[in-house]
Structures are given as C-alpha cells and as structure tokens.
Z-matrix of the N, CA and C atoms (Angstrom, degrees):
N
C 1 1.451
C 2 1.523 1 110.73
N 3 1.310 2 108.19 1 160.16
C 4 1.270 3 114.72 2 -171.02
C 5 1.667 4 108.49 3 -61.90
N 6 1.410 5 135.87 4 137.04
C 7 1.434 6 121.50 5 -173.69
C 8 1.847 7 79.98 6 -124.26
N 9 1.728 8 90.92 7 148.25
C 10 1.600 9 124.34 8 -135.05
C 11 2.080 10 90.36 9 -119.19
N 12 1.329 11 98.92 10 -46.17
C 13 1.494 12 101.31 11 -172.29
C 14 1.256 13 94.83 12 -135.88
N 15 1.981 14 113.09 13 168.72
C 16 1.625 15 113.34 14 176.04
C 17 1.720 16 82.44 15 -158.63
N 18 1.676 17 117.18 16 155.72
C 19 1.100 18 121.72 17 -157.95
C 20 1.608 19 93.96 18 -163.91
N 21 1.219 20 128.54 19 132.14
C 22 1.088 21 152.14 20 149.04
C 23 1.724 22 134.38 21 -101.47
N 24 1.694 23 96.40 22 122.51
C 25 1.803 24 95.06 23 -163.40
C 26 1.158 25 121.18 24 -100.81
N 27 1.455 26 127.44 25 131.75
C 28 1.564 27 125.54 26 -137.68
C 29 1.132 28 96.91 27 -42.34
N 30 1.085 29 125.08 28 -71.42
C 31 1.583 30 119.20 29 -176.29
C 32 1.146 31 135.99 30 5.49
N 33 1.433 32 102.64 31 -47.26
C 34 1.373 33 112.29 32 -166.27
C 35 1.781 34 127.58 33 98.96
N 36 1.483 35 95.15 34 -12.64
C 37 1.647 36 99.44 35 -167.69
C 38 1.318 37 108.21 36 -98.95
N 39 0.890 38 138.61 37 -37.14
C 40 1.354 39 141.54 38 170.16
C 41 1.924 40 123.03 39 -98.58
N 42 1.525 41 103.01 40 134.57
C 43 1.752 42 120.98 41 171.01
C 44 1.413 43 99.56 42 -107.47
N 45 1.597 44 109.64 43 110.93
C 46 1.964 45 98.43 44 164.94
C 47 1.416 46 88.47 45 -108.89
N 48 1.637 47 89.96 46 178.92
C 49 1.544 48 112.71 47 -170.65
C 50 1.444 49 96.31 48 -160.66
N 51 1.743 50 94.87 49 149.46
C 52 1.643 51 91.93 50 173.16
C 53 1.574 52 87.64 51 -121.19
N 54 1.358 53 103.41 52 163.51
C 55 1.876 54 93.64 53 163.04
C 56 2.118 55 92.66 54 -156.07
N 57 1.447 56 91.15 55 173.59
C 58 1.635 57 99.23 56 169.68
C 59 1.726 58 126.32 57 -47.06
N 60 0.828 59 112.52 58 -1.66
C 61 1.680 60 125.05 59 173.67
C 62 1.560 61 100.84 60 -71.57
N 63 1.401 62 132.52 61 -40.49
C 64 1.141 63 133.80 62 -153.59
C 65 1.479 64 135.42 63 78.43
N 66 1.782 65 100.85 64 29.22
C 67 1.258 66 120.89 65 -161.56
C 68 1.494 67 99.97 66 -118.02
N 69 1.189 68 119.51 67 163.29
C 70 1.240 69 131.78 68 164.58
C 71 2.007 70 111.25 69 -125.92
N 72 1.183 71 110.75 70 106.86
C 73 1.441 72 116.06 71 -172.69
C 74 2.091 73 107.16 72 -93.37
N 75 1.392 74 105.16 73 134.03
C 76 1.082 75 124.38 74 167.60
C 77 1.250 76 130.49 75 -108.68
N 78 1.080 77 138.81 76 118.62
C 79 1.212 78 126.36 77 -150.73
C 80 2.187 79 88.87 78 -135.43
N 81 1.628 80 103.61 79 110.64
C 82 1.486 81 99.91 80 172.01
C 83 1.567 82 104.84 81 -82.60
N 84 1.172 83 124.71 82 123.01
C 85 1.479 84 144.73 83 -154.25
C 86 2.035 85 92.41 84 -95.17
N 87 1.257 86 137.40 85 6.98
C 88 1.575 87 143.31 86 -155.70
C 89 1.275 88 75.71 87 -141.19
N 90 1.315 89 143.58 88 -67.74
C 91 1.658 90 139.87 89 -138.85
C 92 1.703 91 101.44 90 -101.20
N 93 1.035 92 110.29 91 -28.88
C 94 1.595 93 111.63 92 174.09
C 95 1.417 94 102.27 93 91.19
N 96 1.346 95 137.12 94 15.95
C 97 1.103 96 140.80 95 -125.25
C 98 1.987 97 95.34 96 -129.55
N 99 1.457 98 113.20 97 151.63
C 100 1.283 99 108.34 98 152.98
C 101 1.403 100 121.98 99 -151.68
N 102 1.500 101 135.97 100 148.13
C 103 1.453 102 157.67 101 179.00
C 104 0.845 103 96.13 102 -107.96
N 105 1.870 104 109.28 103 160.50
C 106 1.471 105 121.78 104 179.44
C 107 2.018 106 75.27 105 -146.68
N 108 1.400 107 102.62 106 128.86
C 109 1.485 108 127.92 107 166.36
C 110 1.665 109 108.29 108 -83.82
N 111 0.938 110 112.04 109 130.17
C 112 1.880 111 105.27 110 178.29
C 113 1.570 112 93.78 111 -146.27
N 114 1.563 113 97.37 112 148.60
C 115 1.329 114 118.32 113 166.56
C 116 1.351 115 114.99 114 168.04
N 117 1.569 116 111.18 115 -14.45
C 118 1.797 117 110.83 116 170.24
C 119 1.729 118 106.99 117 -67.49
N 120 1.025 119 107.88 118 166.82
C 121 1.419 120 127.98 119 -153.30
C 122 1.844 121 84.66 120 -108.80
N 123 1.673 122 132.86 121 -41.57
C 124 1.394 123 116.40 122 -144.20
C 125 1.847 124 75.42 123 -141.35
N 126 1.138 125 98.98 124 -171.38
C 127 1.715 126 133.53 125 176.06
C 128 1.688 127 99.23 126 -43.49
N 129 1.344 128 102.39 127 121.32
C 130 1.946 129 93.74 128 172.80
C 131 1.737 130 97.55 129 -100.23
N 132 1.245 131 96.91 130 114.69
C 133 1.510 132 111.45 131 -176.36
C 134 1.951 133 112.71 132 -71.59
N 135 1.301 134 111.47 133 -36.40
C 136 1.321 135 115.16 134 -148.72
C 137 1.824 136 96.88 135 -138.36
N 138 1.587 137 125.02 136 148.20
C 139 1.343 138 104.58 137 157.49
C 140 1.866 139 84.80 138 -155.30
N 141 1.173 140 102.68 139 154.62
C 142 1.955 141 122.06 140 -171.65
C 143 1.641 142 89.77 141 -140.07
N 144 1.510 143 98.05 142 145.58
C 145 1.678 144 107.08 143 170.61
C 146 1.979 145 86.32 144 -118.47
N 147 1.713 146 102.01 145 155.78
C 148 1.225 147 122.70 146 170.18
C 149 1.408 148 84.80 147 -73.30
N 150 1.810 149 93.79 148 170.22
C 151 1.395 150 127.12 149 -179.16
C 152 1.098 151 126.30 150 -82.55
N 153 1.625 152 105.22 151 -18.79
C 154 1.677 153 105.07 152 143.54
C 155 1.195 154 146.98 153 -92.44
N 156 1.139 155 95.69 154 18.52
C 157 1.737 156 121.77 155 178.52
C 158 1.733 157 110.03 156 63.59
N 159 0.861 158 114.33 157 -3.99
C 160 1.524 159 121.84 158 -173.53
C 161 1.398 160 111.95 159 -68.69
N 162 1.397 161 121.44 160 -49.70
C 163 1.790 162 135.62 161 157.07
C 164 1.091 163 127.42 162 -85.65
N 165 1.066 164 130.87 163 136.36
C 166 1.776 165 148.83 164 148.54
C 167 1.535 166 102.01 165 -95.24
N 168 1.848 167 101.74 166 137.76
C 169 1.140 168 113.01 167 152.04
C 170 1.430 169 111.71 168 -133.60
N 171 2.156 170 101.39 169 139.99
C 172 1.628 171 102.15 170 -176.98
C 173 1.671 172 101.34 171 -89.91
N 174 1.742 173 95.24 172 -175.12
C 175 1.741 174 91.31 173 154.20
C 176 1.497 175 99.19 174 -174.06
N 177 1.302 176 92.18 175 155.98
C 178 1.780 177 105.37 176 -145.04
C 179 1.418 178 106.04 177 -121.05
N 180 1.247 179 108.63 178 174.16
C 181 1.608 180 134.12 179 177.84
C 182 1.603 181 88.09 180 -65.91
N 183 1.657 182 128.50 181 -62.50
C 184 1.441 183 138.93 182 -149.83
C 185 1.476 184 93.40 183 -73.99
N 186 1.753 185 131.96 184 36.11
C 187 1.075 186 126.02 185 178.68
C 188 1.527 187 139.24 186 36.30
N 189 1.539 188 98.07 187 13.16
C 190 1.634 189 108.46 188 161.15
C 191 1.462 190 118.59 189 -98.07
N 192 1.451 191 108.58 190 169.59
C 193 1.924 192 119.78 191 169.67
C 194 1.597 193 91.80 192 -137.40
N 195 1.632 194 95.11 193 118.72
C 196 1.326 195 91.72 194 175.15
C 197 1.551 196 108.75 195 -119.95
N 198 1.288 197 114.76 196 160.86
C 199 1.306 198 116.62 197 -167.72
C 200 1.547 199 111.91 198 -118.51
N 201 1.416 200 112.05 199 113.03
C 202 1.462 201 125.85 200 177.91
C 203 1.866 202 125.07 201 -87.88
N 204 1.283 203 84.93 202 133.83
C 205 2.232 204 85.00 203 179.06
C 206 1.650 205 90.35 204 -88.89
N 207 1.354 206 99.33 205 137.92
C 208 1.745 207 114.76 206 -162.88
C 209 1.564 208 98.46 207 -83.78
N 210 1.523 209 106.08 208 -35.87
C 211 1.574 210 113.17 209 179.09
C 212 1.645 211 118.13 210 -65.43
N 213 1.268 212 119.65 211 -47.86
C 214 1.631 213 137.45 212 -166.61
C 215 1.608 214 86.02 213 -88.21
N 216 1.423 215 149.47 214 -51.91
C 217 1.416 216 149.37 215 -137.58
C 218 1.755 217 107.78 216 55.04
N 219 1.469 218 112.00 217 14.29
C 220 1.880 219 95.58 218 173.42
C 221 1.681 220 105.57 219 -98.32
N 222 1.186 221 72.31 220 171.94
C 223 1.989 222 87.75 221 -178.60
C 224 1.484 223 88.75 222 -77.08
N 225 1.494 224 110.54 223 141.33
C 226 1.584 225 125.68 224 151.57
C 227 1.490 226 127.81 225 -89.72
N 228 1.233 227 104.17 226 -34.77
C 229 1.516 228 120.25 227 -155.50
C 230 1.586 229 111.54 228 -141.77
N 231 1.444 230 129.28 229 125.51
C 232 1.414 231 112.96 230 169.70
C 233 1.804 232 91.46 231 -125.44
N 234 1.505 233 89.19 232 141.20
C 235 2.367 234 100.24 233 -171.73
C 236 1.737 235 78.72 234 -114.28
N 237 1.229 236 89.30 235 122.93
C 238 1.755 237 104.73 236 164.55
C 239 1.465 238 83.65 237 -122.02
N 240 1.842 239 104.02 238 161.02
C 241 1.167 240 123.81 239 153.54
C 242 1.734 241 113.05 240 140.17
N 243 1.511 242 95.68 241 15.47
C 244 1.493 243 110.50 242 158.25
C 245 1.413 244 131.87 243 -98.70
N 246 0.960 245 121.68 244 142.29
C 247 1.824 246 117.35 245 -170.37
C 248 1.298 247 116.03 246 -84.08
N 249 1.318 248 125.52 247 -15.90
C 250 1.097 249 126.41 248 168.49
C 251 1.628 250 111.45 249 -155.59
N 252 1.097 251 117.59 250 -161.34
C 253 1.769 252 120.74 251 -142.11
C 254 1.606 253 84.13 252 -84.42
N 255 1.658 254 84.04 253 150.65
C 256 1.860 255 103.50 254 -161.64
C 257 1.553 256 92.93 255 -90.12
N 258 1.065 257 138.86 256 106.15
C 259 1.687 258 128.28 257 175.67
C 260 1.142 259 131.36 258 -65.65
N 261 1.505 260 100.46 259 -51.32
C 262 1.570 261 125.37 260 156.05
C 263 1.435 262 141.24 261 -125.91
N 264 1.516 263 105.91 262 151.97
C 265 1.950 264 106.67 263 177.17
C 266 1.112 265 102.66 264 -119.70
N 267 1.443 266 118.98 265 -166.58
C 268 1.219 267 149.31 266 157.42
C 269 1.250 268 112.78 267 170.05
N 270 1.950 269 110.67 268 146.96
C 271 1.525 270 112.32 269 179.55
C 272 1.467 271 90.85 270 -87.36
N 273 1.785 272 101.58 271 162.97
C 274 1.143 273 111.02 272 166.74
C 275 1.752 274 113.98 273 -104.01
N 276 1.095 275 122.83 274 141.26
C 277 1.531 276 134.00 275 -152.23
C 278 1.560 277 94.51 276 -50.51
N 279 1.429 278 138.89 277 -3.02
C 280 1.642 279 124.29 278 -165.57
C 281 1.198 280 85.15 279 -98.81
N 282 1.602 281 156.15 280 -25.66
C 283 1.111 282 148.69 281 116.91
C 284 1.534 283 80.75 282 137.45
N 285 0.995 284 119.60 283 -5.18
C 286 1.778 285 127.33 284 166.48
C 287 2.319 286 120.08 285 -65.18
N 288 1.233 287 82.17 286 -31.37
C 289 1.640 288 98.83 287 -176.69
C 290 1.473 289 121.78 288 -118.20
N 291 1.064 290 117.17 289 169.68
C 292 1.713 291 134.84 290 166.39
C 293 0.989 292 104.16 291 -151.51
N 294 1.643 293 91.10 292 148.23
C 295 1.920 294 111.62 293 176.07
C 296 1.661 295 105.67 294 -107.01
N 297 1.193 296 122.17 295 145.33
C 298 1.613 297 117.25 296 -169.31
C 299 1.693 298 89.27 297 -143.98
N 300 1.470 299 106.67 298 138.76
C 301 1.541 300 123.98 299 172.89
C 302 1.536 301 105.64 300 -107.02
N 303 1.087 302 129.21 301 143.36
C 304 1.655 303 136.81 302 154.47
C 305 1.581 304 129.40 303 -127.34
N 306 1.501 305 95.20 304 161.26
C 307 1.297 306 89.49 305 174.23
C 308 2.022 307 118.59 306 -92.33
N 309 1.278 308 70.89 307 46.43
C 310 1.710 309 88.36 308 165.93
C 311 1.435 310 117.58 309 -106.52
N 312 1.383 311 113.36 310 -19.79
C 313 1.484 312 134.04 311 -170.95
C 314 1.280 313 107.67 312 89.40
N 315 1.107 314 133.65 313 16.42
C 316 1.488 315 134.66 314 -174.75
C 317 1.837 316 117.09 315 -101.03
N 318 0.979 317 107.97 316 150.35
C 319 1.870 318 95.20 317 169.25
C 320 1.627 319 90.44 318 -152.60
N 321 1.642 320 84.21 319 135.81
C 322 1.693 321 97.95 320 -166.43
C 323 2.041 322 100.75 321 -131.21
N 324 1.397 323 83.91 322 154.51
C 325 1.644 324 93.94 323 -164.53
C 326 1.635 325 89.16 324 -109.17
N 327 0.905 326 133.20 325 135.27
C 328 1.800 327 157.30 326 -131.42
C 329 1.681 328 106.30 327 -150.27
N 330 1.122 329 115.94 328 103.90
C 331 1.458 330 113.24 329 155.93
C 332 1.590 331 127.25 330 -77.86
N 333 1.587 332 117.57 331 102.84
C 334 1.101 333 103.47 332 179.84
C 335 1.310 334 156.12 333 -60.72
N 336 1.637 335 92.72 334 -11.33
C 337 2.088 336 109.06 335 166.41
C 338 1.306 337 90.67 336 -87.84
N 339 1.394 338 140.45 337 -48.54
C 340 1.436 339 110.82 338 -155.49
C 341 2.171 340 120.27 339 -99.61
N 342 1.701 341 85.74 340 -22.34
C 343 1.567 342 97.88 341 -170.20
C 344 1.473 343 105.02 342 102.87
C-alpha cells in the first residue's frame, strides 16, 4: 500500500512508516527485523519518533495520533480531539509534547504523558 509518512529515531535504530493499509511499520535497522503496529481505523497519514527514540507517534485519516512504546510495540496513548483527519505531527524537542495539523484547520499542541 501506498506509505503516506516515514520517520527516523534519533538513534538511529529504527525507520517507521505509516501508509494506506492502516499500519504503522517498524523496521529495527541492528536486528534486520520488522513489526507492523495496528489499531487506526483509516489511512495513517503522518508518523514522528520522540527524542528519545523510545516512542513513535502515528496519525490517521480516523482523526486520531496514537502513541506507540517502540520496545513493547503496544499503543500507550490514543489523542482524540480533531474533527477531521490529522495530516501532520511532530514532537517537540522537550520530548514532553507534539504538534498535530488537520484537516479541520486546527493545529493542536498534545501532551504526551497526559493527552
């Protein structure tokens, strides 16, 4: 399927990707190895790793950004509160926040421990 976003975590060890499947792909770049994270409902448009490489967060057509532990591969966190499909993220370097764009016209700043 068509892949929508691609993200590299400082580290260096990990390439995610989201694409129209509704997948989020991990690829450990040391193990040769790859996972696919699932749980969006539509197209994962966008995916950003924190600055400690430890989290990925996707974001989807189904107007969520969800936030993945890179070690476990489960979802931690799902941020609703966009009206329509999230296009874009990014963490912000305090590795505490994210910025998210939609096609709502909105862009919202996201705490990642709390939402």
């Amino acid at each position: 399927d068509f892949i929508q976003g691609v993200a590299v975590t400082p580290n260096g060890r990990h390439i995610v990707s989201g694409s129209d499947d509704k997948t989020i792909k991990v690829w450990n770049l040391n193990r040769k190895e790859e996972r696919a994270l699932e749980g969006h409902t539509f197209s994962v448009r966008a995916v950003t790793a924190t600055p400690s490489s430890s989290h990925v967060a996707s974001s989807s057509e189904d107007c969520t950004i969800k936030v993945w532990n890179l070690d476990t591969g489960k979802q931690e966190r799902a941020l609703e509160g966009h009206a329509d499909y999230v296009s874009t993220i990014a963490t912000i370097p305090d590795g505490i926040h994210l910025v998210s764009g939609s096609g709502d016209k909105t862009i919202k700043v996201w705490n990642l421990n709390t939402g």
